[in-house]
C-alpha angles and dihedrals in degrees: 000000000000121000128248099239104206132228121229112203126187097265114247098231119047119186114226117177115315085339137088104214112206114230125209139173121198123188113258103000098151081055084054106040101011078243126105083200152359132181115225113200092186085070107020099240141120112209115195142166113292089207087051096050091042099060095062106211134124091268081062087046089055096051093047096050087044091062094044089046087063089054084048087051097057103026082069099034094231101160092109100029124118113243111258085067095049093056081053099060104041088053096043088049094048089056096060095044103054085040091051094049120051097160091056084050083059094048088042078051100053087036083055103050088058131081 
């Protein structure tokens, strides 16, 4: 008998800090705002590039990191900080996330096994 194989999607929810950030990925968005993705505080949600996410590849990882990076930015309020706190932070931050999710460290894993 054949095996299932299973797919492993970026979760649509990712908790950073004290926060569930909603995920969604809309078709075509960088053909709609010239951006595969942007993170609104306002609403607690990163919206990327379903055709980015989807190819799973480290090019999807970075996009991905680059809009959490932006939650990490002003959950610690680090527009005025000097820069060895904000390399704390964003390590610190990093941390928690990838130990709060392990469903988004399978996706990273799969992003990551492929070129």
């Amino acid at each position: 008998m054949a095996k299932l194989q299973q797919t492993i999607s970026l979760p649509n929810k990712i908790k950073v800090g004290s926060v569930d950030i909603s995920v969604q990925l809309i078709d075509g968005l960088v053909d709609i705002s010239e951006d595969e993705g942007s993170y609104d505080g306002t609403k607690q949600t990163i919206i990327l590039d379903k055709n980015v996410v989807e190819r799973q590849n480290s090019y999807s990882l970075l996009l991905v990191l680059h809009e959490l990076d932006h939650v990490i930015y002003e959950q610690h309020l680090l527009k005025s900080a000097d820069e060895e706190i904000v390399v704390n932070a964003f390590s610190h931050a990093t941390v928690q996330i990838l130990r709060d999710n392990p469903d988004l460290k399978k996706w990273m894993d799969v992003c990551l096994s492929k070129n």
